[in-house]
C-alpha positions in Angstrom: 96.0 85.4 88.9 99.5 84.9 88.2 102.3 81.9 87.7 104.9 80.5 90.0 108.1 79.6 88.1 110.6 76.6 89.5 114.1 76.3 88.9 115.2 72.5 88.9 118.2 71.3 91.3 117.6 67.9 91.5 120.4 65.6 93.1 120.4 62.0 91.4 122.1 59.1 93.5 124.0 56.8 90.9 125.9 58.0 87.4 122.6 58.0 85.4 119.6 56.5 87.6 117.9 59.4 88.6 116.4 59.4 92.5 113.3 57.7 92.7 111.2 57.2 96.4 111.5 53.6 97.3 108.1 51.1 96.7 107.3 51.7 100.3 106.6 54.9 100.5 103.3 55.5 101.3 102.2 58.6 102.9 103.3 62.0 103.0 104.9 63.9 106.0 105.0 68.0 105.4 107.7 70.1 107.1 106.3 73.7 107.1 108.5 76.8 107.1 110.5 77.6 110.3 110.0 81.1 109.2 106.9 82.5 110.4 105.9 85.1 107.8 102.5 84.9 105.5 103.7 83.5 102.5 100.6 81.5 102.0 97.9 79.6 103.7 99.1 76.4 105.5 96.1 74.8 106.0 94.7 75.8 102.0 97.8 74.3 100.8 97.8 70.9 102.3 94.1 70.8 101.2 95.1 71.4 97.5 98.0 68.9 97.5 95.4 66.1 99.0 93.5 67.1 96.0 96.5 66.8 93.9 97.9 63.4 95.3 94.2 61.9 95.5 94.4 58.3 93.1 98.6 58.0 93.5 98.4 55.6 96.6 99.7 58.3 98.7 98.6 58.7 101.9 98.5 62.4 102.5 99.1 64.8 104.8 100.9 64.7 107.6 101.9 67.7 109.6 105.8 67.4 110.7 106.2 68.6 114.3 108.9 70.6 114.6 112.0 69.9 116.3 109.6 66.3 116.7 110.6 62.6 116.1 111.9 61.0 112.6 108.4 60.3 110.3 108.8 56.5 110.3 110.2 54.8 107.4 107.6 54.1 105.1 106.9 57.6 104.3 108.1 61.0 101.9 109.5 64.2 103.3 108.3 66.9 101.9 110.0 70.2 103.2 109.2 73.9 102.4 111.0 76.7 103.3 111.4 80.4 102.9 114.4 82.4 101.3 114.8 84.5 102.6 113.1 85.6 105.4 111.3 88.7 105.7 108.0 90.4 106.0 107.7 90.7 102.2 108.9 86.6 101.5 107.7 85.1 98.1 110.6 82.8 97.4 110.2 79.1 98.9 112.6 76.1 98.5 110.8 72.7 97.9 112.8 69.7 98.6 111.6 65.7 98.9 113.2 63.1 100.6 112.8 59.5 102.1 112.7 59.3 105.6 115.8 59.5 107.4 117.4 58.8 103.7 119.3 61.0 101.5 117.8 63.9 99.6 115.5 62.7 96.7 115.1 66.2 94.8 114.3 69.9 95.6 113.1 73.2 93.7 112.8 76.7 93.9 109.4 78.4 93.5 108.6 81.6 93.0 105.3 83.4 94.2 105.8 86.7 93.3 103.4 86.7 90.3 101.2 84.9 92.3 97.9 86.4 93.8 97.6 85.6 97.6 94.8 83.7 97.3 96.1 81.2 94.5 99.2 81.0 96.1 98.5 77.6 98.0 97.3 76.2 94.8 100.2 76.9 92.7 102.5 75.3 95.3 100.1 72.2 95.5 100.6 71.6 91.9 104.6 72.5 92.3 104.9 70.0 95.2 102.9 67.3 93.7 105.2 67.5 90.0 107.9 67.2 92.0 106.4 64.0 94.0 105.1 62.9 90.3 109.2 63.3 89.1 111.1 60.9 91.7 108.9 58.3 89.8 108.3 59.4 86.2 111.9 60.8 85.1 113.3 58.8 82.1 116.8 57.5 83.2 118.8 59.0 80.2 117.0 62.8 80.9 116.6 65.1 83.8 113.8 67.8 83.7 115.8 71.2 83.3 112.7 73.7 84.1 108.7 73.5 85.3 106.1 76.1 85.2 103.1 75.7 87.7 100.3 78.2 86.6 97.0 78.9 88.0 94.0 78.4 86.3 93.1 79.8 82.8 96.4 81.2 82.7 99.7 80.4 80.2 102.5 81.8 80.6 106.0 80.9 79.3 108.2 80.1 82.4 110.6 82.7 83.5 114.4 82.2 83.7 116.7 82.9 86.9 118.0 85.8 86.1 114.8 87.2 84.9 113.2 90.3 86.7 110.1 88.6 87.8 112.1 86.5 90.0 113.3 89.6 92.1 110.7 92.1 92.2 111.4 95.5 93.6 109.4 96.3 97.0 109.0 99.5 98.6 108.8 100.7 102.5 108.4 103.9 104.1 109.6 105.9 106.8 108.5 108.1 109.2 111.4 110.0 111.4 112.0 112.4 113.9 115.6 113.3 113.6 118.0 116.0 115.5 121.1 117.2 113.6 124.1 118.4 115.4 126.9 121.5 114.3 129.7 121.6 116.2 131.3 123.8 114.3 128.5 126.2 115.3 127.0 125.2 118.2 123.6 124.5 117.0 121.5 121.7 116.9 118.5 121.3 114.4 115.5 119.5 115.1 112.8 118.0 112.8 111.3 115.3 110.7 111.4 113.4 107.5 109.4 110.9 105.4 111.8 108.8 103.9 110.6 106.2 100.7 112.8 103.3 100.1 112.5 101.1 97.4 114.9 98.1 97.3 115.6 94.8 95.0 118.1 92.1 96.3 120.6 93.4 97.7 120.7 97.4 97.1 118.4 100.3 98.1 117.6 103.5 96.9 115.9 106.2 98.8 114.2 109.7 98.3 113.2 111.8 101.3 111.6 115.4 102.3 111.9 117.0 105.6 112.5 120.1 107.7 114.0 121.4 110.4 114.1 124.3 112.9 117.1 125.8 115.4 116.7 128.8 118.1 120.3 130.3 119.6 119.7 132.5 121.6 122.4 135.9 122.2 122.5 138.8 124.7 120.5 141.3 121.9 118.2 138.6 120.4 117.4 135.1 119.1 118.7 133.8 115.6 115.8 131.5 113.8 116.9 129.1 111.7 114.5 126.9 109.3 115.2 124.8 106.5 113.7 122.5 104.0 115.3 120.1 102.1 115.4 116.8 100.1 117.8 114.5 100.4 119.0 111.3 97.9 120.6 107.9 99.0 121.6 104.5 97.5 123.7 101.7 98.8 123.8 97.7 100.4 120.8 96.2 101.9 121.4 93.7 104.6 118.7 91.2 105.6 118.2 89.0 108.3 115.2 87.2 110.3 115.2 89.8 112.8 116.7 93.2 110.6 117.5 95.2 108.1 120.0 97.2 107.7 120.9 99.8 104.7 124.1 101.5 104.2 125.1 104.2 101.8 125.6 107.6 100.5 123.1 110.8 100.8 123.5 113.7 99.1 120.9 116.3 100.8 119.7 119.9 98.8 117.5 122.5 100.4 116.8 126.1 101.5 117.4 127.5 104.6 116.2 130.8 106.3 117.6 132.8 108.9 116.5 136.3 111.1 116.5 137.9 114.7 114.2 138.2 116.8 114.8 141.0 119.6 112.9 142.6 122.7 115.4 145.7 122.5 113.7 148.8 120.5 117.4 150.1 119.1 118.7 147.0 117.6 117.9 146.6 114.1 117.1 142.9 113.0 117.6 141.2 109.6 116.4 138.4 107.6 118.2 136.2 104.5 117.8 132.6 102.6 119.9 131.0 100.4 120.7 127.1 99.5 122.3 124.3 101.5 123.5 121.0 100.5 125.3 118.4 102.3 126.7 115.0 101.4 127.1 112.3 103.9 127.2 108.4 105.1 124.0 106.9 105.9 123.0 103.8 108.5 119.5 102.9 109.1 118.5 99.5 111.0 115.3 98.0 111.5 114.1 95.6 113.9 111.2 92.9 114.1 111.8 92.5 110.3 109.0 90.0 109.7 106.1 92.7 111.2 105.0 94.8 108.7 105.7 98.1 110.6 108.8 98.2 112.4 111.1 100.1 114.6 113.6 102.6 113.0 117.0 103.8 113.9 118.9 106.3 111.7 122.7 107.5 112.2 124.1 109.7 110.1 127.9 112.0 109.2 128.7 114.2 106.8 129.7 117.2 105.8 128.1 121.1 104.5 128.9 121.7 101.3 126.9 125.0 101.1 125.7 126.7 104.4 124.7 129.7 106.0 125.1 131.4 109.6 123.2 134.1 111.1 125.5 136.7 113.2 125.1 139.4 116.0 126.5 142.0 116.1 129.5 140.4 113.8 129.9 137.0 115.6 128.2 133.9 114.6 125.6 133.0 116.7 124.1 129.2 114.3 124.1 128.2 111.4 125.1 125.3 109.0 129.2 125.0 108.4 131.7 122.3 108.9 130.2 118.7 109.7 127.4 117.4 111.0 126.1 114.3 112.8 122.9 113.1 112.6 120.3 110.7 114.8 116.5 109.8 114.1 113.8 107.4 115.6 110.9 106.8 113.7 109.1 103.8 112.1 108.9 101.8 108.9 106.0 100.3 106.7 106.3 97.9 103.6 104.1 99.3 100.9 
């Protein structure tokens, strides 16, 4: 069990009357969210705030209709939304209004602390304080801060710019990714398991992977193998429908190269040695609000440490100059 905290921005209509809902109001009309992810239980919610509002004179619930007709007059707006949107959503902004009048007052609840299955109850008791404020708020103070907990549980409320209100969250990828060297003419193919964890606005990420080349030469083949782990950080970009994280990867491995030859008289060899790489990463996902998702990597850099594998003096692959990277794969919130 856990604790929702609210910040207060409440509007007040007047130089020191604070907004109250007019004498007439008498039942309340419910907008749900416009964004469709699980945040909580629509139906357990409006159950909990009947429970909540039962004795005030209020008639309630009414579902909104989206996109529907004005609630007459003679009723309160309650509105609840989600930001922002995505899969992982526990932020909701509260507001509650007259009819077809100005805004009355509005919150911001946080769920993160907040077990899924007392989350409708904690927003019950958020919405009905803040139904219980338009009407109860001395004239000469506002309230500056609530704290809605769940049962048998106290727990000072938490400020803004605390932590709590932006927990870290963590997805994973899955990748099969091709790698392209110019410079030598080969092209590596693999795969990687990339973890991302991210908080606001910024990402960090921590991968492992391989990869494996074959170039082929009039005496023999050149293998190439490697195995690396790579390091990124940067911006996080989120909308309804994507994600999108930009930034820097540094990339440290081990790469092994030898021949392989048909021909009795040629003598094949065999070396490893370590690789690195630095480069600028893009990665955009799709369908933000499922929880797994599409998965498009793009990616440029350059070798700081490489190796080739020659025959018979010229360079046949190997991992110089720049590089250019593409993967498809998928991604799962944790």
């Amino acid at each position: 069990m856990g604790i929702a905290a609210l910040s207060v921005a409440q509007q007040a209509h007047g130089a020191s009357e604070p907004a109250r809902p007019s004498p007439g109001v008498r039942s309340v009309v419910v907008s749900p969210p416009l964004c469709k992810v699980d945040a909580f239980s629509l139906p357990s919610f409006l159950d909990c705030l009947r429970v909540e509002l039962a004795g005030r004179g209020l008639d309630c619930c009414t579902l909104a209709v989206p996109d529907g007709a004005t609630p007459r007059m003679a009723s309160l707006l309650v509105q609840i939304e989600i930001d922002p949107c995505s899969a992982d959503a526990d932020r909701l902004q509260v507001s509650a209004r007259e009819a077809a009048g100005p805004r009355l007052a509005e919150r911001q609840v946080s769920l993160a602390d907040v077990a899924d299955t007392a989350r409708p109850r904690a927003l019950a008791l958020a919405v009905a304080e803040l139904i219980r404020s338009l009407g109860q708020v001395p004239p000469d103070k506002a309230p500056q801060a609530i704290t809605v907990s769940t049962p048998k549980v106290v727990v000072p409320p938490a400020s803004p710019a605390s932590a709590g209100d932006w927990p870290t969250h963590l997805s994973m990828h899955v990748e099969a990714e091709v790698r392209g060297l110019p410079m030598r003419d080969t092209s590596l193919w693999g795969g990687r398991v990339r973890l991302t964890a991210y908080r606001r606005i910024l990402h960090a990420d921590l991968d492992l992977g391989g990869s494996y080349a074959r170039a082929q030469a009039q005496l023999g083949d050149v293998l190439f193998h490697t195995a690396s782990m790579g390091l990124g950080l940067g911006p996080r970009f989120t909308t309804k429908s994507a994600v999108l994280d930009l930034g820097l990867r540094a990339e440290l491995g081990w790469a092994w190269v030898h021949g392989e030859t048909a021909l009795a008289d040629v003598r094949i060899d065999a070396g490893s040695g370590l690789i690195s790489n630095v480069g600028l990463r893009a990665s955009l996902e799709v369908l933000a609000q499922m929880k797994v998702r599409p998965n498009l990597t793009l990616e440029a850099g350059a070798v700081v440490r490489g190796m080739k594998g020659d025959v018979s003096g010229q360079p046949v692959a190997g991992m110089t100059g720049y590089y250019l990277l593409a993967a498809l794969g998928i991604a799962g919130s944790l």
